[in-house]
C-alpha positions in Angstrom: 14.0 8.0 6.4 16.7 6.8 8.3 20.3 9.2 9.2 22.0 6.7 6.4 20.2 7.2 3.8 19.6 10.5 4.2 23.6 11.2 4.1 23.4 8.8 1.2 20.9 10.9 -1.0 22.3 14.3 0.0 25.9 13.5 -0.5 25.1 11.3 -4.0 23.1 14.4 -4.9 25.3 17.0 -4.1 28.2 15.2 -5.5 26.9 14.8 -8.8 26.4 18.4 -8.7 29.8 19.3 -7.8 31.6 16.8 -10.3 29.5 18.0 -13.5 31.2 21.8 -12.4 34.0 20.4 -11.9 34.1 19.0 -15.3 32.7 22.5 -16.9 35.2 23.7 -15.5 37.9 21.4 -16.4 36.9 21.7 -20.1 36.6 25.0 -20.2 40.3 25.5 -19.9 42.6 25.3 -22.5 45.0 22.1 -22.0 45.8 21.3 -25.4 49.3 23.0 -26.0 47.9 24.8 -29.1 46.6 28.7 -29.1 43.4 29.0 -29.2 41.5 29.6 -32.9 44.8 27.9 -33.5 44.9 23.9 -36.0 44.9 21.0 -34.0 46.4 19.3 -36.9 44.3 16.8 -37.5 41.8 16.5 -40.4 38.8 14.1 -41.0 37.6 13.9 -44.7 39.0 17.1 -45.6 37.7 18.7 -42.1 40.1 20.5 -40.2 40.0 20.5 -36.3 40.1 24.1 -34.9 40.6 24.9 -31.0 37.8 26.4 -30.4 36.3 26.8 -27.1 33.1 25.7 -25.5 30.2 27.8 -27.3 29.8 30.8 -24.1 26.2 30.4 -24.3 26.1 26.8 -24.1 28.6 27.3 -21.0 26.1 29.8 -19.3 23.2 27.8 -20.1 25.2 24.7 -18.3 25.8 26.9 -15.2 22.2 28.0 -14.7 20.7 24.8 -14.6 23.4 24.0 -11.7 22.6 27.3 -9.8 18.8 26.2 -10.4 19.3 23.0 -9.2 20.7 24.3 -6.2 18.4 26.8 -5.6 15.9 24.5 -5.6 17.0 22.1 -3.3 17.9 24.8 -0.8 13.6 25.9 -1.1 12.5 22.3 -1.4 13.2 18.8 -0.1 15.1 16.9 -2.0 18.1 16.5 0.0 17.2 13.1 2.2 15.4 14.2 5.3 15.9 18.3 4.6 12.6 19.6 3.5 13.6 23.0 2.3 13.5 26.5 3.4 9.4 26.6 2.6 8.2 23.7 4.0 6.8 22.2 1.0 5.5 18.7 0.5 3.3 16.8 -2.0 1.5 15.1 0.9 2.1 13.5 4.2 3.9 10.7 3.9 3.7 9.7 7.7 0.0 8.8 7.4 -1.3 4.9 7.9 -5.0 5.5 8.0 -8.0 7.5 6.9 -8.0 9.2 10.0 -4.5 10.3 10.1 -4.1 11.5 6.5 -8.1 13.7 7.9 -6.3 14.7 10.8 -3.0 15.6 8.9 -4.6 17.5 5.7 -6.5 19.5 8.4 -3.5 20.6 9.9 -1.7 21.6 6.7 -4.9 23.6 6.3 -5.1 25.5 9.6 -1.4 25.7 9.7 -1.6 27.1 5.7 1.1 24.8 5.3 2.6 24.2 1.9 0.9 20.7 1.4 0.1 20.0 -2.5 -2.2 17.4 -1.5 -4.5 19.1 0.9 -4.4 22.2 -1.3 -5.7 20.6 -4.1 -8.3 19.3 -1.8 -9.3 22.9 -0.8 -9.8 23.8 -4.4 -11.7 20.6 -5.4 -14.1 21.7 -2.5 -14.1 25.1 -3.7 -14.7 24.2 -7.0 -16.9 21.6 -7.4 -18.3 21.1 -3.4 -21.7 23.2 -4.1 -22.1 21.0 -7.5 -22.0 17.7 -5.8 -24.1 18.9 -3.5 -27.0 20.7 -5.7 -27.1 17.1 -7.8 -27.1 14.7 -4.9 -29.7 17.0 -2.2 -32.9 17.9 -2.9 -34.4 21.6 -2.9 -33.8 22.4 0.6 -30.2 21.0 0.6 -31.5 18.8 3.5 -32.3 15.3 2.4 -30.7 13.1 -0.2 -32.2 12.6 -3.6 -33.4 9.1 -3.8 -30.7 7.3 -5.9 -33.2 6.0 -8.7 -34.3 9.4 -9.1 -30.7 10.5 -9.6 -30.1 7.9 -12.1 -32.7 9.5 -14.5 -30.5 13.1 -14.3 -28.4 13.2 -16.8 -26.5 15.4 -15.6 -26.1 14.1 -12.3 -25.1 10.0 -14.0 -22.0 12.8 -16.0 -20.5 13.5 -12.6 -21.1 10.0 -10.9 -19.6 7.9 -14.2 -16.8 10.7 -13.3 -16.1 9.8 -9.6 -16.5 6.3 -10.6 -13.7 6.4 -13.0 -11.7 8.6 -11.1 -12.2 6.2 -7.7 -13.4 2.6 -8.5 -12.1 1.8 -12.3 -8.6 1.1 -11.1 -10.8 -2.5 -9.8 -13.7 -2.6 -11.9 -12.2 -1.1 -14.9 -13.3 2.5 -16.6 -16.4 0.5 -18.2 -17.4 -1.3 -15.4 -17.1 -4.8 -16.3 -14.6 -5.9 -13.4 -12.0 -8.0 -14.1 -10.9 -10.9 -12.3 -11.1 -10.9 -8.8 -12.7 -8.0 -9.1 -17.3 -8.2 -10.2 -18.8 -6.9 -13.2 -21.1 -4.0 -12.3 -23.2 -4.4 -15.2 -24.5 -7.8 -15.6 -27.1 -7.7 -12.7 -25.1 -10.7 -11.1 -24.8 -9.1 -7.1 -23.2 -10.9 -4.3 -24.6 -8.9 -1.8 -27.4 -7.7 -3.6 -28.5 -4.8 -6.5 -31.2 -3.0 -5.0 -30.0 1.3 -5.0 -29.3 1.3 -0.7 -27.6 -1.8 -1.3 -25.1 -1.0 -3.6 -24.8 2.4 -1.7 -24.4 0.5 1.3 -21.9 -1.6 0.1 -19.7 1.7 -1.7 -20.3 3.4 2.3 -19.2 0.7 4.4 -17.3 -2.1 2.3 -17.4 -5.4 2.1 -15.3 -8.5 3.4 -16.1 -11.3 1.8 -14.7 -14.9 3.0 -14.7 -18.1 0.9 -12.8 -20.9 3.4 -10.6 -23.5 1.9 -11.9 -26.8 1.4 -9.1 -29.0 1.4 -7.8 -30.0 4.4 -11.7 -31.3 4.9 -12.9 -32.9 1.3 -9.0 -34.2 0.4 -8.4 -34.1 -3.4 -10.9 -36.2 -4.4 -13.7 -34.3 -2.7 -12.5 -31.1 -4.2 -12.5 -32.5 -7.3 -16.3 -34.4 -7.2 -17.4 -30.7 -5.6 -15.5 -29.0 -8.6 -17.4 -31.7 -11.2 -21.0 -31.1 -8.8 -20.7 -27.1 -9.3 -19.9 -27.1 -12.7 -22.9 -29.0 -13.7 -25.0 -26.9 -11.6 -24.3 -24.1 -14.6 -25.3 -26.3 -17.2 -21.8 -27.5 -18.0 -21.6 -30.8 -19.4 -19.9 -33.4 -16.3 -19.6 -36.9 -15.5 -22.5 -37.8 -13.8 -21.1 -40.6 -11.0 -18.7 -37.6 -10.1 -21.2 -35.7 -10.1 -23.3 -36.7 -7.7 -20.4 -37.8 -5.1 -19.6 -34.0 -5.6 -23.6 -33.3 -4.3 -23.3 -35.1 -0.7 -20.1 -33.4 -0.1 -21.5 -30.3 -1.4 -23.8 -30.1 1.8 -20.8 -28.2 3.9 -21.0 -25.2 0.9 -24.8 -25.5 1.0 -25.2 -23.4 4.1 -24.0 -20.2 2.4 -24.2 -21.2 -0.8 -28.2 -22.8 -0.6 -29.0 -26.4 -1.5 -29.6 -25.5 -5.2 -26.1 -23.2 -5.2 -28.1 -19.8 -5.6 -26.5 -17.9 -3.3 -26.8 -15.9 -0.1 -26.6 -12.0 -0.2 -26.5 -12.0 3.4 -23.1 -13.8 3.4 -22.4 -12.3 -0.4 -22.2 -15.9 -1.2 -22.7 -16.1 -5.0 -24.8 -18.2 -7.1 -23.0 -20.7 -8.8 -25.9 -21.6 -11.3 -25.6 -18.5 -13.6 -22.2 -19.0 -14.8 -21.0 -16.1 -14.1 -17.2 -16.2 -12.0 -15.6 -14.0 -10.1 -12.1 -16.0 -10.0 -12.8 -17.5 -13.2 -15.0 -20.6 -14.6 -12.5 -23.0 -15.7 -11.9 -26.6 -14.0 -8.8 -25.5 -12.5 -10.1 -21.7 -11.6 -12.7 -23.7 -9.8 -10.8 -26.0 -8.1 -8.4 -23.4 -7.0 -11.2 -21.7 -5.3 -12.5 -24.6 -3.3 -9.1 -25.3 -2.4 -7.3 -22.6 -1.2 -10.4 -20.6 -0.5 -10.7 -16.7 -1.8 -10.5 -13.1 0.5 -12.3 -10.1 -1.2 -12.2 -7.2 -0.1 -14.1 -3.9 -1.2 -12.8 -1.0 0.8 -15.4 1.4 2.5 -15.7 5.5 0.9 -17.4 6.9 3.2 -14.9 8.7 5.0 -12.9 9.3 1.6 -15.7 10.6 -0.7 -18.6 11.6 1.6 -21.7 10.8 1.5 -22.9 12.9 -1.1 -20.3 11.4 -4.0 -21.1 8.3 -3.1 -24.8 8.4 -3.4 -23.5 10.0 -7.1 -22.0 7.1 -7.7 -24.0 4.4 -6.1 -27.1 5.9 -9.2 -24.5 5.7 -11.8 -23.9 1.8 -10.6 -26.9 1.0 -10.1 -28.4 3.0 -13.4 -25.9 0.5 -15.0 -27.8 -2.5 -15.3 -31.6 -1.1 -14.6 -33.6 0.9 -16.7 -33.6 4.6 -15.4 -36.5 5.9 -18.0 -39.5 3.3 -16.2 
């Protein structure tokens, strides 16, 4: 935070503070010319109007909610770039990577700084660390339990549908069906793939997947003859001379798409016969796609979870659309 606004939040904080005394203060003499307990003179629907002072403990109340407020920003930040007399923080807000916001909750650790974040990490480990790893490791703690095994322990599926929700519903949603932009998990329709070391591979190391845009080398017209080609390919109803213009163009999508538009899980290129859309199925969804081209990306957890929650999570996603009692 810059000098400015610093000044700017600790003078508009401290302010405020000062002018609501002020004004307790201010009311809490007597400035109306009349004794007090004394008639004001006026009456309201046979209500007289008494001048009575401020209730005291109402008054007190008032005042130690200012002395609390003070007190606490003097302890805690809260006053622009001051960060209080302990050294408190929720997290550290300086981090732009993985690596930094490692490095920096290993600090606060060493240091026994007052980080909320990295304290709450500690007692996640402590709490739950052995009981990630007893359900994900075999009996000698040594080797990881092969993830289709895992997805018959019941137990074990409890604690990955947990990490999934906690980590991957914000995309995917908290049932797993994806939204869009985003793939269902539980239709068995994989771009790169649904074998168990796939999907964990994927959840380890992320994905970056690249569909060009089209336009600037079909025109209009060839989008919209490739738009007409793919559609039919999923069994939609087209116009057939469109069509089949659409099918010679459609030999620049071919090479990561296939000649019959099945898909390439090398590429995470999907197949466009099973009806099933990532961006949507409509005429214009489709023709947005093959125009300005899509960017997905699926971030990597392997530095963020460890390898032992994601191979939780990789049997709950995969138990998702397989049968885990053959």
């Amino acid at each position: 935070m810059t000098t400015f606004w610093s000044l700017w939040i600790t003078i508009i904080t401290l302010g405020t503070i000062a002018g609501i005394a002020a004004m307790l203060v201010w009311c809490s003499k007597d400035k109306m010319g009349v004794e007090e307990g004394e008639d004001m003179g006026h009456e309201y629907d046979g209500i007289r109007e008494i001048n009575n002072p401020l209730p005291k403990w109402w008054s007190y109340m008032f005042w130690g909610t200012i002395i609390f407020g003070l007190l606490y920003l003097f302890l805690y930040p809260g006053l622009g770039n001051y960060k209080g007399m302990l050294g408190w923080q929720s997290s550290n807000q300086t981090v732009r990577s993985v690596e930094e916001s490692k490095l920096a909750i290993a600090n606060a650790q060493k240091e026994q700084r007052l980080d909320q974040y990295a304290k709450e990490l500690d007692d996640a480990q402590a709490k739950f660390g052995e009981t990630f790893k007893t359900l994900a490791y075999d009996e000698s703690g040594n080797n990881l339990r092969p993830i289709t095994e895992i997805a018959a322990d019941s137990e074990a599926i409890k604690v990955g549908q947990r990490l999934f929700i906690q980590n991957c519903a914000q995309c995917h949603g908290s049932d797993a069906r994806g939204q869009l932009g985003y793939p269902n998990l539980t239709d068995n329709a994989w771009l790169y793939g649904g074998e168990a070391e796939t999907i964990k591979t994927t959840i380890m190391e992320g994905r970056q997947g690249v569909m060009p845009a089209w336009i600037d080398s079909l025109g209009k017209d060839g989008v919209k003859e490739v738009t007409t080609y793919v559609l039919g390919m999923s069994g939609r109803k087209v116009n057939a001379k469109e069509a089949a213009a659409g099918k010679q163009r459609f030999v620049v999508c071919a090479a990561c798409h296939g000649t019959d538009g099945k898909g390439n899980p090398a590429f995470g290129a999907p197949d466009l016969t099973d009806n099933t859309w990532l961006y949507g199925g409509s005429r214009r969804a489709v023709e947005a796609t093959i125009t300005h081209g899509r960017l997905g990306v699926m971030p990597a957890w392997k530095d963020i979870l460890g390898e032992d929650k994601v191979q939780l999570i990789s049997a709950y996603v995969w138990g998702l659309g397989n049968d885990t009692d053959k």
